[in-house]
C-alpha positions in Angstrom: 40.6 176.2 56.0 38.1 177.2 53.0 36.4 180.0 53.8 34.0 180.1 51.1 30.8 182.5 50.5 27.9 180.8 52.2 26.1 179.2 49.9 22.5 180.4 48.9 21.0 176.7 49.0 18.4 175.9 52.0 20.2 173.7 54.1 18.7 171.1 56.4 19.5 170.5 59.7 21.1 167.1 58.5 23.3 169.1 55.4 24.5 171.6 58.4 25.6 168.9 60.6 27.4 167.1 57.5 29.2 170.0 56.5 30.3 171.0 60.1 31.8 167.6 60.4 33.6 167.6 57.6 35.3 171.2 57.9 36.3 170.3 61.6 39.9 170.5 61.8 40.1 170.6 57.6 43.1 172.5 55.9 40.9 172.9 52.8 37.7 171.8 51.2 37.6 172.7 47.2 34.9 173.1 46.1 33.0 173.7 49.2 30.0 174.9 47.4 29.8 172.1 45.1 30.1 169.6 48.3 27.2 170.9 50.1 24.9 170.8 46.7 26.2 167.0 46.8 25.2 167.0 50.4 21.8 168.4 49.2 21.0 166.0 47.1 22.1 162.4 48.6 19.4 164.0 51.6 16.7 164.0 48.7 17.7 160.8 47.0 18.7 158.7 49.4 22.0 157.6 47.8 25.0 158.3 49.9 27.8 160.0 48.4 31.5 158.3 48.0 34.2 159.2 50.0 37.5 157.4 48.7 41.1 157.8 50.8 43.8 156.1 49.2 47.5 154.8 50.9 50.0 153.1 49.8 51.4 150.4 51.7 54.6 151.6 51.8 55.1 151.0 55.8 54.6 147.7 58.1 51.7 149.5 59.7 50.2 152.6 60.1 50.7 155.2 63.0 47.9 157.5 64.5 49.0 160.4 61.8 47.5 158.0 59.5 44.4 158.4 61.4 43.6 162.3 61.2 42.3 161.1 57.6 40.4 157.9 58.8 38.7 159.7 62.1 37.2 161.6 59.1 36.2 159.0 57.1 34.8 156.9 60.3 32.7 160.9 60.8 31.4 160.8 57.5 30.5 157.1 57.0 28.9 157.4 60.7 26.5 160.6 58.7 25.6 157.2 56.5 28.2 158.0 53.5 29.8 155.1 51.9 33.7 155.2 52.4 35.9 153.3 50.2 39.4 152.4 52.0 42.2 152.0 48.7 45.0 150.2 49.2 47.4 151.3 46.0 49.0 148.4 45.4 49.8 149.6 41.4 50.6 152.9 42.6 53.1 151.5 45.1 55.0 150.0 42.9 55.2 153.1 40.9 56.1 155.3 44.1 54.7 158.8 45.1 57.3 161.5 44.5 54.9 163.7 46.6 57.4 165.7 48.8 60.5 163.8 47.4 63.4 165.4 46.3 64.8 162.0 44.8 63.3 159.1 42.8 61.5 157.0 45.4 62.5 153.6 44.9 59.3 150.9 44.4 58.3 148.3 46.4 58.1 144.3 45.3 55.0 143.1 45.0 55.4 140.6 48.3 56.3 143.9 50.2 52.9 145.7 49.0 50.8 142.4 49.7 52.0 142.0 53.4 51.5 145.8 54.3 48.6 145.7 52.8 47.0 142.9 54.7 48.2 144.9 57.8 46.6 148.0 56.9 43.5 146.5 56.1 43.5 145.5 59.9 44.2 148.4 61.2 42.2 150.6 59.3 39.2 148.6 60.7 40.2 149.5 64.2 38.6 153.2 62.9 36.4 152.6 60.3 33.5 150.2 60.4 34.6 147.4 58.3 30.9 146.2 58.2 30.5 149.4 56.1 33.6 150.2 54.5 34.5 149.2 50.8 38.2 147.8 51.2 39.4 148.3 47.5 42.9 148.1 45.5 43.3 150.0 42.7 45.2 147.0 40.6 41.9 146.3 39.9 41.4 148.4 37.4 44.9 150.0 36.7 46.8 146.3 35.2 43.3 145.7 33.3 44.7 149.5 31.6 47.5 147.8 29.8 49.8 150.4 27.3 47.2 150.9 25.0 45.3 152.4 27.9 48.3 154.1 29.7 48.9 156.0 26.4 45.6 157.4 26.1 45.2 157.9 30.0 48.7 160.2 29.4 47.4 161.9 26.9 44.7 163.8 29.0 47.4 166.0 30.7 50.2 168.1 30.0 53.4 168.2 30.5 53.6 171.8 31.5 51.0 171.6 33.9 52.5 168.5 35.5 56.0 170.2 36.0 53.8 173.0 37.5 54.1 170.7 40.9 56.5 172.0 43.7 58.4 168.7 43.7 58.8 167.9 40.3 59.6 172.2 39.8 62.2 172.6 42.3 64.1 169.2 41.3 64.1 170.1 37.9 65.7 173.6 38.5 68.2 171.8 40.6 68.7 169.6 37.8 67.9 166.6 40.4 66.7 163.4 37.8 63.1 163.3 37.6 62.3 159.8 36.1 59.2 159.2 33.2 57.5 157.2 34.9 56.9 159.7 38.3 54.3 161.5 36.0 52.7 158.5 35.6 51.8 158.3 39.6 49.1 161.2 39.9 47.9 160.3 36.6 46.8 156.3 38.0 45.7 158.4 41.6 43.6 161.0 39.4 42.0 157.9 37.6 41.3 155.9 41.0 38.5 158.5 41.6 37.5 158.2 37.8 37.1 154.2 38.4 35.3 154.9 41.9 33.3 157.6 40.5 34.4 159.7 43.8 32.2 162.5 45.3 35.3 163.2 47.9 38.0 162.7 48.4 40.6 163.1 51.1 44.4 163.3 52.1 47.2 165.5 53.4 48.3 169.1 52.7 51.1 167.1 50.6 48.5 165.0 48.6 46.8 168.4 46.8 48.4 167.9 43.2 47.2 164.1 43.3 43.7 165.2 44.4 43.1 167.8 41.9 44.7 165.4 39.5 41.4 163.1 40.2 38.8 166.4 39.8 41.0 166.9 36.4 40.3 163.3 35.2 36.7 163.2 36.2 36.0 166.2 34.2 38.2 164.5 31.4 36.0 161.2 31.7 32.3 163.4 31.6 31.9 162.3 35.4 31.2 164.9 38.1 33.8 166.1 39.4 34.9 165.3 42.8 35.5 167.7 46.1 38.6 167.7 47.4 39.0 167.9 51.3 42.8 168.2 52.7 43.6 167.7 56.1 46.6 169.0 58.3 49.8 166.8 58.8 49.8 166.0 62.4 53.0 167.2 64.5 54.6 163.8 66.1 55.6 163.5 69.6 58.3 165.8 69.7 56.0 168.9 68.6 57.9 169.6 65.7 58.2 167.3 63.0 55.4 165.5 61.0 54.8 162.5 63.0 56.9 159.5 61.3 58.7 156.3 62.1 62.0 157.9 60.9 61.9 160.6 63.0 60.9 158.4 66.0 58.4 160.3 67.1 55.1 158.2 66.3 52.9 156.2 68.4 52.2 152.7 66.0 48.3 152.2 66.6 49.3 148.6 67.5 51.3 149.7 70.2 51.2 148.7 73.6 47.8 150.2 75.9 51.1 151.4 78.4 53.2 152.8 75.9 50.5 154.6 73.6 49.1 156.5 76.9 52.7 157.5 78.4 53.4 158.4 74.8 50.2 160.9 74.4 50.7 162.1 78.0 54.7 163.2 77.2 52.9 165.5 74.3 53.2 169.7 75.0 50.2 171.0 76.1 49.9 173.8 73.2 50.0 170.4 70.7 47.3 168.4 72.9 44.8 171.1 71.7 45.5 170.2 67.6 45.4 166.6 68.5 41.9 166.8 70.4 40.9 168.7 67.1 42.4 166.1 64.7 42.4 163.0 67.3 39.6 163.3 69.4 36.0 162.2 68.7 34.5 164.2 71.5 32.5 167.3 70.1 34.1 171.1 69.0 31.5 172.3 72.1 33.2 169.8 74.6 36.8 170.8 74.0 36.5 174.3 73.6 34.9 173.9 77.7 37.4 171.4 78.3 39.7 174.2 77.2 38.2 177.4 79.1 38.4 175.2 82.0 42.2 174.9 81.2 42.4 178.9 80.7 40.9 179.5 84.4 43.2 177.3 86.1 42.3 173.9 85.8 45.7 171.6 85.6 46.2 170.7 81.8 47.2 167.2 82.4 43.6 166.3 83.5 42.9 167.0 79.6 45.6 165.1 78.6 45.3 162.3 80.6 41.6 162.1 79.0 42.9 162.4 75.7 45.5 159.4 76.3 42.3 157.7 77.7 40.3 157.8 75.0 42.7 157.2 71.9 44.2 154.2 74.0 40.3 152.9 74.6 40.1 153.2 70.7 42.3 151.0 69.7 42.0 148.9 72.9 39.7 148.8 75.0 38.1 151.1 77.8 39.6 148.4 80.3 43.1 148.7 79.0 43.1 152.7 79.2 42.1 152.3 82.4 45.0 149.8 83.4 47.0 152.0 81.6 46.3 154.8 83.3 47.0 152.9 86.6 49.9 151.7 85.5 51.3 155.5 84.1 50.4 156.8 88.3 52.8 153.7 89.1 55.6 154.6 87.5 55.1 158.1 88.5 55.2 157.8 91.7 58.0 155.1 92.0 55.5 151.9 91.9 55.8 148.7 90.3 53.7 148.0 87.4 51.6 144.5 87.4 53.5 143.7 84.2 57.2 143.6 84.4 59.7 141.2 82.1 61.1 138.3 84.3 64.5 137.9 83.8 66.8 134.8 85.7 70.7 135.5 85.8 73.9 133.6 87.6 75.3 135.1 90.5 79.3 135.4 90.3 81.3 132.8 90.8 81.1 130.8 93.5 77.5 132.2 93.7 79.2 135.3 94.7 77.2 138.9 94.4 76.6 141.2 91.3 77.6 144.4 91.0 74.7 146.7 89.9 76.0 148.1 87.2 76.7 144.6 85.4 73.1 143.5 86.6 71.6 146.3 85.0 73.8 145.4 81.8 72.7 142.1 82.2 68.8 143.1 82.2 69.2 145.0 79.6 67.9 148.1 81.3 71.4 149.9 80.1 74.0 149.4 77.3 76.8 148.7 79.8 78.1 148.6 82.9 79.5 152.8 82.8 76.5 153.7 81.6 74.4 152.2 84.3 76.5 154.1 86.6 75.9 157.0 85.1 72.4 156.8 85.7 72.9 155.8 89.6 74.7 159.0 89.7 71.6 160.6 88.1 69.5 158.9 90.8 67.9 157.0 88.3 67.7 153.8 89.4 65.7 151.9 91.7 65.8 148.4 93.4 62.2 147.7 94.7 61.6 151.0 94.4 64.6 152.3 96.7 66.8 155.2 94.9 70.0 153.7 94.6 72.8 156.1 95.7 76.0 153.4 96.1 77.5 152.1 93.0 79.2 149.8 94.9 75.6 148.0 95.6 76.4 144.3 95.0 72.8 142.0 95.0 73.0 138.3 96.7 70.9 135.8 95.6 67.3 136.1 96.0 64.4 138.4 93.2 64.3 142.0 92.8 62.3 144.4 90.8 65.3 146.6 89.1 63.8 150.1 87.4 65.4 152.4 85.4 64.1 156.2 84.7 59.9 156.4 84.7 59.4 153.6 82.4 62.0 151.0 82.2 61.4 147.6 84.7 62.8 144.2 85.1 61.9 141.4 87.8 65.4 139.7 88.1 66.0 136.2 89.9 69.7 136.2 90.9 70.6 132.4 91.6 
């Protein structure tokens, strides 16, 4: 984080409180001194400063990584500051090369428009949507045409562009860097130019693009903007930046039951990042929740309220609650008020099924062996008796079939 020189201004109550929220949990803030004299004077003017985060809609729908960037938006605009949520519908069909090692191939313009829409939604489920300027920057980068794209390229180098780790270390691979990937931080740096940004904010990875905008600014006798970076959140498995590929995400439009199991089967050395990053609760409030932790307190009380509240956000208090319910279930061999009914034949001549085909059958396991397998594990329960005998055969009649922790089916053999 930017450890700057305090700065020599008199700062209000209000300023301190604004700046403390926005360095919580940030990876840098450049330049901070030049965001607190912002801070200074939208307190004596009245006029709230501009925060701007940009995404393209590259994905169906946006996973809670997303939200390390939005909770600070939703902080800020909560401190009265107007937010402006950017959809990059040009830029997407340009493609970031932020990170890449290869061309990133565009996106057609029915793609963008339906990821969009869904993005929109579920940015709303952070930010206040009452209070949040929903923007795409096609509105002012087609109006640009060549004439303009010419003369918007001709306010940067080309050595300074190829100073960029991603664009440097393909080129000395000799890995093909198309023409029109230096166009994409250019159309990001002008964004803030057309917004007239005071902030704005992204990942670690976004810092070229960002300082790209301050660049512009400058370039267009605007002020230029601060740039606040925040952390890329781990994923699920600890390790990895949380992403769909990797499979270790939590959609925000998942399931109440499956986002709390999901945020309870984090380590507890990464639960402490994600309160930082995740959690609305205050620094003073986790670091007792934490000390209470150190002298003995069982960390899964802190994690279970941390499941509790990012489930409530983007459900419902009532559904984290069920949730939770449903989680102490499952753990201790229950049946969960909301299992898939499923209705199969018996064998012929309504004879009995074999368990392994009936779990086959229920899809709770990719075949017979395999189902097996996991009786031999002691994995599997009918009505919530271990099974031991692979030989089990099931006569007519409905039973609740469960597989591992998490995986149920209510089957009606007749």
């Amino acid at each position: 984080m930017n450890q700057a020189s305090s700065p020599t201004l008199p700062l209000s109550d209000r300023v301190r409180e604004a700046l403390a929220v926005t360095l919580r949990g940030c990876e840098e803030l450049i330049p901070q001194e030049d965001w607190v004299k912002k801070l200074v004077r939208s307190e004596a003017t009245g006029i709230p400063l501009r925060v701007k985060l940009g995404l393209d809609p590259t994905a169906p729908d946006i996973h809670i990584g997303h939200t390390v960037v939005l909770n600070k938006m939703r902080q800020l605009q909560d401190l009265g500051h107007t937010v402006i949520f950017l959809m990059g519908d040009f830029t997407s069909m340009i493609g970031d090369p932020s990170g890449r090692n290869t061309t990133r191939p565009p996106l057609t313009a029915e793609q963008i428009k339906v990821n969009a829409q869904t993005y929109f939604k579920q940015a709303s489920l952070v930010l206040d949507p009452e209070k949040t300027e929903f923007r795409y920057n096609s509105e002012w980068s087609d109006p640009l045409g060549a004439r303009g794209m010419i003369q918007l390229a001709s306010r940067y180098n080309v050595a300074r562009m190829m100073e960029r780790n991603d664009f440097h270390d393909r080129f000395k691979a000799g890995t093909p860097i198309a023409v029109h990937e230096f166009l994409y931080p250019l159309m990001q740096g002008y964004d803030s130019v057309a917004l007239k940004s005071d902030l704005e904010l992204g990942g670690t990875d976004q810092k070229f693009n960002l300082l790209m905008g301050r660049h512009l600014q400058s370039e267009y006798g605007q002020e230029p903007q601060c740039i606040l970076t925040m952390p890329l959140l781990e994923g699920t498995d600890g390790v990895e930046k949380m992403s769909k590929s990797k499979n270790n995400y939590i959609g925000i439009s998942e399931e109440p039951n499956t986002m709390f199991a999901k945020v309870l089967s984090i380590s507890d050395v990464l639960m402490w990042k994600w309160y930082t990053l995740l959690s609305f609760q205050s620094e003073a409030a986790i670091a007792v929740l934490k000390a209470e932790v150190a002298a003995g307190r069982n960390p899964k009380d802190a994690k279970v309220a941390l499941a509790k509240e990012i489930t409530a956000r983007f459900h419902s208090a009532a559904a984290a609650d069920a949730a939770e319910q449903d989680f102490i279930n499952r753990s201790k061999g229950g049946i969960p008020d909301e299992v898939t009914e499923i209705s199969l034949p018996l064998g012929e001549g309504g004879a009995a099924v074999g368990i392994g085909a009936l779990l086959k059958s229920a899809g709770l396991s990719a075949s017979s062996g395999e189902g097996n397998r996991l009786i031999d594990g002691g994995g599997v329960r009918v009505d919530s008796a271990v099974v031991s005998d692979k030989g089990l055969k099931l006569g007519a009649g409905t039973y609740v079939l469960q597989v591992g922790k998490r995986k149920f089916a209510r089957v009606t053999l007749a």
